[in-house]
C-alpha positions as a Python dict, from the first residue, in 0.01 Angstrom:
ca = {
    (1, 'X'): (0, 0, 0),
    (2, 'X'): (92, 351, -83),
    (3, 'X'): (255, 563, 177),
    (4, 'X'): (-94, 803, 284),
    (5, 'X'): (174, 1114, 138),
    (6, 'X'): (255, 991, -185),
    (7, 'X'): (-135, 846, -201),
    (8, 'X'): (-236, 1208, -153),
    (9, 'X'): (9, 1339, -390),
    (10, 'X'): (-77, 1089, -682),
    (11, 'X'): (-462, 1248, -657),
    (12, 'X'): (-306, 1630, -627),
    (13, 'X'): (-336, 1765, -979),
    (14, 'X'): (-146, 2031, -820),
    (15, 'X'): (159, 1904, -758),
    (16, 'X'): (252, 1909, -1131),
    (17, 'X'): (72, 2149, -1263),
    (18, 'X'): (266, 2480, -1383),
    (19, 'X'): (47, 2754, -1211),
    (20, 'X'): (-316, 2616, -1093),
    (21, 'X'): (-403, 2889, -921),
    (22, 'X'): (-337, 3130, -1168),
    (23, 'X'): (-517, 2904, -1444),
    (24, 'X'): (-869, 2888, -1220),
    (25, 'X'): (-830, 3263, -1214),
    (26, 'X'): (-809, 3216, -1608),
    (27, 'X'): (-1142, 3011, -1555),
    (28, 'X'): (-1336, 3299, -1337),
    (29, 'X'): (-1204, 3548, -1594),
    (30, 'X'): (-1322, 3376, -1890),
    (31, 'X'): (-1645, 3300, -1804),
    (32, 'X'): (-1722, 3611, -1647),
    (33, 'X'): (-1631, 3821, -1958),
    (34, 'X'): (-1847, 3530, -2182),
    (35, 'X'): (-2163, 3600, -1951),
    (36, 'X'): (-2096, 4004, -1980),
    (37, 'X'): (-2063, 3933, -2364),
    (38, 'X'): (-2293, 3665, -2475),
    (39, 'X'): (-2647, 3626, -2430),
    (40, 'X'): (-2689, 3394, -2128),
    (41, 'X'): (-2996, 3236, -1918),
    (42, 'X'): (-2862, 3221, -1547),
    (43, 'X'): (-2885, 2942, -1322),
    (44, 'X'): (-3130, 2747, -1506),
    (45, 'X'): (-3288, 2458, -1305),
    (46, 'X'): (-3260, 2114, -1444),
    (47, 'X'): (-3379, 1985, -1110),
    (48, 'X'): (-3542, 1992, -784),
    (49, 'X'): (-3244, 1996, -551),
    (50, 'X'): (-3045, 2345, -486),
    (51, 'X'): (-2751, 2248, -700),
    (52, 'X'): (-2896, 2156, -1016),
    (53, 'X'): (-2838, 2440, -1214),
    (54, 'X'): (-2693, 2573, -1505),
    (55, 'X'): (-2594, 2806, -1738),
    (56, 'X'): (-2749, 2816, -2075),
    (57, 'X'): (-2582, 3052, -2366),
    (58, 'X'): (-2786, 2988, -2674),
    (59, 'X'): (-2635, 2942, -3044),
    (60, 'X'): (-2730, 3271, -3291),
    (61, 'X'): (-2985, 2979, -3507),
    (62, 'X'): (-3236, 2791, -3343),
    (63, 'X'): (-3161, 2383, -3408),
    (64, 'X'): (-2837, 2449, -3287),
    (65, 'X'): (-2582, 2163, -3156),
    (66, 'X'): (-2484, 2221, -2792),
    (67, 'X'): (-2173, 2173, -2622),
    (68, 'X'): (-2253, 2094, -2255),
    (69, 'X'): (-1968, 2151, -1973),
    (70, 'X'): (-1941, 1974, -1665),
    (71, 'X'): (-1686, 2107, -1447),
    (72, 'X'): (-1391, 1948, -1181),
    (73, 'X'): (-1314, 2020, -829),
    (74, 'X'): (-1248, 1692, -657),
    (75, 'X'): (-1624, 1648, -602),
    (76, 'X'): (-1591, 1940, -336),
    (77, 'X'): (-1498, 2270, -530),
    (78, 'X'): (-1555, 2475, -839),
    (79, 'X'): (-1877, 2573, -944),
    (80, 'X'): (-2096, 2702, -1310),
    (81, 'X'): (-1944, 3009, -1276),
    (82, 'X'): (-1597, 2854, -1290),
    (83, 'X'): (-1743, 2655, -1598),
    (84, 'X'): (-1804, 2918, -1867),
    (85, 'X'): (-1448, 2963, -1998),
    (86, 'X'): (-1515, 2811, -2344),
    (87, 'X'): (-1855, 2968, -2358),
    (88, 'X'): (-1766, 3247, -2623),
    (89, 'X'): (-1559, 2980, -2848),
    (90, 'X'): (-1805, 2775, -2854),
    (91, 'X'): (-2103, 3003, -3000),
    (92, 'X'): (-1817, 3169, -3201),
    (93, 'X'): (-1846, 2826, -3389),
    (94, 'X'): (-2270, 2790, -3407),
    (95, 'X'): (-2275, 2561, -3042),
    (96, 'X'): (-2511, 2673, -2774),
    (97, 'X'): (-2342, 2610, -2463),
    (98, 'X'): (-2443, 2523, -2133),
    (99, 'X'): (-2228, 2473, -1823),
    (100, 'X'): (-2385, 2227, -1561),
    (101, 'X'): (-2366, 2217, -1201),
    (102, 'X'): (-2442, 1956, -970),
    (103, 'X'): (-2408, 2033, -566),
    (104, 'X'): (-2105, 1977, -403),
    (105, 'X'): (-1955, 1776, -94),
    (106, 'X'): (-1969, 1735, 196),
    (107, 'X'): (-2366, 1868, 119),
    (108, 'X'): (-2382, 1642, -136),
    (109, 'X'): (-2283, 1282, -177),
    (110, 'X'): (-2085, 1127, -529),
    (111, 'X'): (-2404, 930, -616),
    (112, 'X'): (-2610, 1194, -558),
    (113, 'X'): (-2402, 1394, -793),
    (114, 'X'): (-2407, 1124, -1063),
    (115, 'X'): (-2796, 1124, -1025),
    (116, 'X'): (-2776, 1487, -1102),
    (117, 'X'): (-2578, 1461, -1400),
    (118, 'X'): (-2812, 1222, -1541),
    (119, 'X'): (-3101, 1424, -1499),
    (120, 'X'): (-2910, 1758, -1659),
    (121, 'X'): (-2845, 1494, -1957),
    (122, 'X'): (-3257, 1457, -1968),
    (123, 'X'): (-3314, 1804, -1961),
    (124, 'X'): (-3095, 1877, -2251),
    (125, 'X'): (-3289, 1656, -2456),
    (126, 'X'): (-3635, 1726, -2330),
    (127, 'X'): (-3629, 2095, -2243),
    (128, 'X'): (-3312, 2222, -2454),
    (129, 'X'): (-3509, 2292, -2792),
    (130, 'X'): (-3666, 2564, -2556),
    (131, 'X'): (-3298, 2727, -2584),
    (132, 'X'): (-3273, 2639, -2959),
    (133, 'X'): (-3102, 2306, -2876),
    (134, 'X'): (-3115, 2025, -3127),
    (135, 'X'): (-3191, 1695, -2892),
    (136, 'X'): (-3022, 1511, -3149),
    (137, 'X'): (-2671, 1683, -3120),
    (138, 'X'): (-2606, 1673, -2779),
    (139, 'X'): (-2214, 1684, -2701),
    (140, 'X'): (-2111, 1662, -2351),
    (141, 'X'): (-1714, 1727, -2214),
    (142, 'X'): (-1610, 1757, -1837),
    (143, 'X'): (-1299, 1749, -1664),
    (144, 'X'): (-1150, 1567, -1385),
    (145, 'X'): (-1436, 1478, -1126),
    (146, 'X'): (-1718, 1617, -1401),
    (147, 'X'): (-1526, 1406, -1626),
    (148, 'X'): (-1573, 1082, -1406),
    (149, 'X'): (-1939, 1230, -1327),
    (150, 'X'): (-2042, 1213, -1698),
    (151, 'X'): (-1875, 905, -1764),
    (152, 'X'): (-2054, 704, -1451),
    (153, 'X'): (-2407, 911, -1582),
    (154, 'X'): (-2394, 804, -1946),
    (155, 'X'): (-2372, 421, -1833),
    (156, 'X'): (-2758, 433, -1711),
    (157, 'X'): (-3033, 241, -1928),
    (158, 'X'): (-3237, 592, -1882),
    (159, 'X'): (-3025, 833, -1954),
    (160, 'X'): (-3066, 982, -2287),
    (161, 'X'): (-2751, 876, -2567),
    (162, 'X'): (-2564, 1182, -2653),
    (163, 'X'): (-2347, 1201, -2950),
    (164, 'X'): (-2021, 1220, -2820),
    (165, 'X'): (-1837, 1286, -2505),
    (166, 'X'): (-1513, 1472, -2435),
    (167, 'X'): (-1342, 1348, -2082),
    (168, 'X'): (-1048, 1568, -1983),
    (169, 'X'): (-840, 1441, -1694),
    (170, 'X'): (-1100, 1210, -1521),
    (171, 'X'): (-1135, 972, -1257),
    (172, 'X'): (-1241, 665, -1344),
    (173, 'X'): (-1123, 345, -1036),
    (174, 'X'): (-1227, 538, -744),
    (175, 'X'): (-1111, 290, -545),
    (176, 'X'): (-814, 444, -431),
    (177, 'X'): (-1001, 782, -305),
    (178, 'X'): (-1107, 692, 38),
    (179, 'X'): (-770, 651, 181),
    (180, 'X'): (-671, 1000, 64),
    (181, 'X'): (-752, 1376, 140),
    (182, 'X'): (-987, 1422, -118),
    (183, 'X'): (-1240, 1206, 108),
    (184, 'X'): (-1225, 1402, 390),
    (185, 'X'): (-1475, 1609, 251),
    (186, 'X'): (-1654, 1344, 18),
    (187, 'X'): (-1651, 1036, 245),
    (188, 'X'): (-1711, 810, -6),
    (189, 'X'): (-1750, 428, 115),
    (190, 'X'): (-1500, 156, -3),
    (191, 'X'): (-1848, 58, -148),
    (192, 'X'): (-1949, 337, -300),
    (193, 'X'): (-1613, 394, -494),
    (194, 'X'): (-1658, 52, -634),
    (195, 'X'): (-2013, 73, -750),
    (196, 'X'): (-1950, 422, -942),
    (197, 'X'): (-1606, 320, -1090),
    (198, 'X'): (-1665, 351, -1489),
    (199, 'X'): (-1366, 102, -1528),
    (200, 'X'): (-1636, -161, -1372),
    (201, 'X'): (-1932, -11, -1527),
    (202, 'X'): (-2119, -89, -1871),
    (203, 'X'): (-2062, 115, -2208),
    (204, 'X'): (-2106, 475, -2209),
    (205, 'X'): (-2435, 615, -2386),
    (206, 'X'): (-2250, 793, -2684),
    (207, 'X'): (-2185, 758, -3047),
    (208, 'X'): (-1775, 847, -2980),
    (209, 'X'): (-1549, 919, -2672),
    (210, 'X'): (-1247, 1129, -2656),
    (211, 'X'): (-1028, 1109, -2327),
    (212, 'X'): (-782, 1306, -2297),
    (213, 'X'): (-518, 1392, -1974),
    (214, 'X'): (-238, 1681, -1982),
    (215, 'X'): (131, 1603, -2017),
    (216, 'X'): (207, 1753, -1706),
    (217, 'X'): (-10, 1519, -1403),
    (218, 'X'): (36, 1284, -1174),
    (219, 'X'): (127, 900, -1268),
    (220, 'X'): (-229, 765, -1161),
    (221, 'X'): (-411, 997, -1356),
    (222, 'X'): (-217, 913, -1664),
    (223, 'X'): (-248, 512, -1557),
    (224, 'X'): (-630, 652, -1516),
    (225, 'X'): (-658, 733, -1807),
    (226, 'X'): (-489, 421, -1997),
    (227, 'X'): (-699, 224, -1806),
    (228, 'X'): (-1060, 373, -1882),
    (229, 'X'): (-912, 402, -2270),
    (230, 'X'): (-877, 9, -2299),
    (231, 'X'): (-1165, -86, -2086),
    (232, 'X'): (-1366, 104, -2331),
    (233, 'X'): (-1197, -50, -2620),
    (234, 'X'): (-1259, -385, -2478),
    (235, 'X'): (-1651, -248, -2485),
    (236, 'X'): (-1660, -204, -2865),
    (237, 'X'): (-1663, 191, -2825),
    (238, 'X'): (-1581, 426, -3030),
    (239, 'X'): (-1228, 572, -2815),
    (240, 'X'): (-987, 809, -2907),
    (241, 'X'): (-724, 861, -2653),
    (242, 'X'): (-488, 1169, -2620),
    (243, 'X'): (-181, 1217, -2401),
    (244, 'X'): (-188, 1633, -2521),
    (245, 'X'): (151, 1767, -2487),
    (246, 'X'): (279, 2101, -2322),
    (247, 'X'): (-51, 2063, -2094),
    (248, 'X'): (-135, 2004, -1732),
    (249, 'X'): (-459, 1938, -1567),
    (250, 'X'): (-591, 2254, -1531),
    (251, 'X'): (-497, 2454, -1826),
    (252, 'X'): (-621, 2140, -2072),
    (253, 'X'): (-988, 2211, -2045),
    (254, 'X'): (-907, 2599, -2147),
    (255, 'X'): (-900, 2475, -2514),
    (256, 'X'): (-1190, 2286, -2510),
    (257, 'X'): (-1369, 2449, -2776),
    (258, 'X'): (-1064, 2697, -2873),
    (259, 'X'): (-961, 2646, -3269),
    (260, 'X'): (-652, 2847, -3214),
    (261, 'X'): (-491, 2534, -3009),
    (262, 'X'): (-417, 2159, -3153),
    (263, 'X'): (-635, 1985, -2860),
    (264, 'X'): (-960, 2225, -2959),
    (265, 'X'): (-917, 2149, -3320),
    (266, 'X'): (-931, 1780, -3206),
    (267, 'X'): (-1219, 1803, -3011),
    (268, 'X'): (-1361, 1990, -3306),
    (269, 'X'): (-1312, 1701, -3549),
    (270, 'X'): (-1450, 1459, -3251),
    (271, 'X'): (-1785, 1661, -3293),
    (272, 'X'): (-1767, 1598, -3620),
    (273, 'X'): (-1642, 1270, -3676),
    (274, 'X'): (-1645, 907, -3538),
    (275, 'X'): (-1363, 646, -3524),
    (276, 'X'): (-1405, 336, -3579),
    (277, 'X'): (-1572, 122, -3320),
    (278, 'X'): (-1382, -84, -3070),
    (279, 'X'): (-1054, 83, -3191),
    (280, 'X'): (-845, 316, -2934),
    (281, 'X'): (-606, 599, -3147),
    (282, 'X'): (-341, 721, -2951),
    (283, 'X'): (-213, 943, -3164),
    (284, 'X'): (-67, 1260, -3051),
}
C-alpha cells in the first residue's frame, strides 16, 4: 500500500501542474467576460435539488448543436461560474453552450451527484429545444471529477444517448479515493467507490469518446486514463485517446472548444467525426 503522502500526492493535480491557481483565475475570468458578452440564461434549473443548475448561452440559429460543460473540483470545489471559460468559443463556432452544475460535498454525496448529471443529460434533450437546442446533437465534455461524473451518468439504461463525449483528466477506479484527502470532505465508502467506478461499469451512452489527460499530471491519472481508454476498447466503443503535450490538468480544459490550439481542433473534429468502433487511437 501507498505511503498516505505519496497516495495524496498521486490524486493532487497540483503538484505538477505549472500555475493552478493562476489558471482557475483564467477560468473565473473567462467566463465572467463570456456572460458580460454573450447572451446567457442564469442558473437554469434542471432539477429539484439546490444544485442543479446551469448556465445556458444559446447558439445565434435555433436547431443548434450544444456543447454541454461539466466542471472538476475533486467532487468538493468549483462551481458554473468557474465553468463558462469556453462559452464564447463555442457560439463563435454555431454551439449553444451550457455549463452544468451539480451540488457539491460534503452537502452532497458522489451518487447523488451522478444522479444529477443524469437528470441535466434529460433536460438537454427534453427541455433544450426551448434554448434552440437540437436533442439530437447533444455533445457533452467535463474534466476531472465532471469528467468521471459524466462518464458514470452516461452508463444508465435511462439516460438519454448523446453524441459524443469529451473526458479531460477524469477519474475513473475510485477505489483508491477513500484513503486519501480528497475524502475528507466526500466520504465516499470503499463501497461506493466501487459501484461508481466507470472502469467496472457498462458502455457509455455515446456515439464516440475522446479522453484526454495533460502532459504535465500525476502518474495515476495518466495510468487513469490508460486504463478507462482500454476498458472502453474492450466495450466495442468508439475511443480516441490523447496524451496532449505542453498541458497540465488545469490549463487542458481551457482549449476545449478553442480552434486556435491543436487539442480544440481535435475536439472539433470529434464533434464531427467518429472512429471506428472498438478501436483506441493514440495518436498525438
Amino acid at each position: 500500500m501507498p505511503e498516505q503522502s505519496l497516495l495524496d500526492r498521486e490524486y493532487s493535480p497540483s503538484s505538477v501542474a505549472r500555475d493552478a491557481a493562476g489558471t482557475l483565475r483564467r477560468y473565473r475570468s473567462r467566463g465572467d467576460a463570456a456572460r458580460a458578452r454573450l447572451a446567457v440564461h442564469e442558473s437554469v434549473p434542471y432539477g429539484a435539488e439546490a444544485g442543479e443548475r446551469c448556465h445556458v448561452f444559446p447558439a445565434a440559429g435555433a436547431g443548434a448543436p450544444v456543447l454541454a460543460f461539466v466542471h472538476g473540483g475533486h467532487w468538493q470545489e468549483s462551481g458554473i461560474d468557474d465553468a463558462c471559460f469556453a462559452a464564447e468559443d463555442a457560439v463563435a463556432q454555431g454551439l449553444a453552450y451550457v455549463a452544468i452544475g451539480y451540488g457539491l460535498a460534503p452537502a452532497r454525496t458522489v451518487p447523488e451527484m451522478v444522479d444529477s448529471v443524469a437528470r441535466a443529460l434529460a433536460w438537454l434533450v427534453e427541455t433544450g429545444p426551448e434554448y434552440g437546442i437540437d436533442p439530437d446533437e447533444v455533445h457533452v465534455a467535463g474534466s476531472s471529477a465532471g469528467a468521471h461524473l459524466l462518464a458514470a451518468a452516461l452508463t444508465r439504461p435511462a439516460t438519454p444517448r448523446v453524441r459524443t463525449a469529451c473526458l479531460v483528466s477524469g477519474l475513473y477506479d475510485l477505489a483508491e479515493i477513500p484513503r486519501t484527502y480528497v475524502n475528507d470532505a466526500v466520504g465516499l465508502t470503499a463501497e461506493q467507490a466501487e459501484a461508481h467506478s466507470p472502469v467496472l461499469m457498462p458502455a457509455p451512452r455515446c456515439d464516440a469518446v475522446l479522453l484526454a489527460v495533460g502532459q504535465h499530471e500525476t502518474g495515476s491519472y495518466l495510468r487513469q486514463h490508460a486504463a478507462y481508454a482500454a476498458h472502453l476498447g474492450a466495450l466495442g466503443v468508439a475511443v480516441t485517446a490523447r496524451i496532449v503535450p505542453d498541458r497540465d490538468h488545469f490549463d487542458l480544459p481551457l482549449d476545449l472548444a478553442d480552434p486556435a490550439t491543436p487539442f480544440g481542433r481535435v475536439t472539433a473534429r470529434h464533434r464531427g467525426t467518429q472512429t471506428r468502433e472498438g478501436t483506441v487511437s493514440t495518436a498525438p
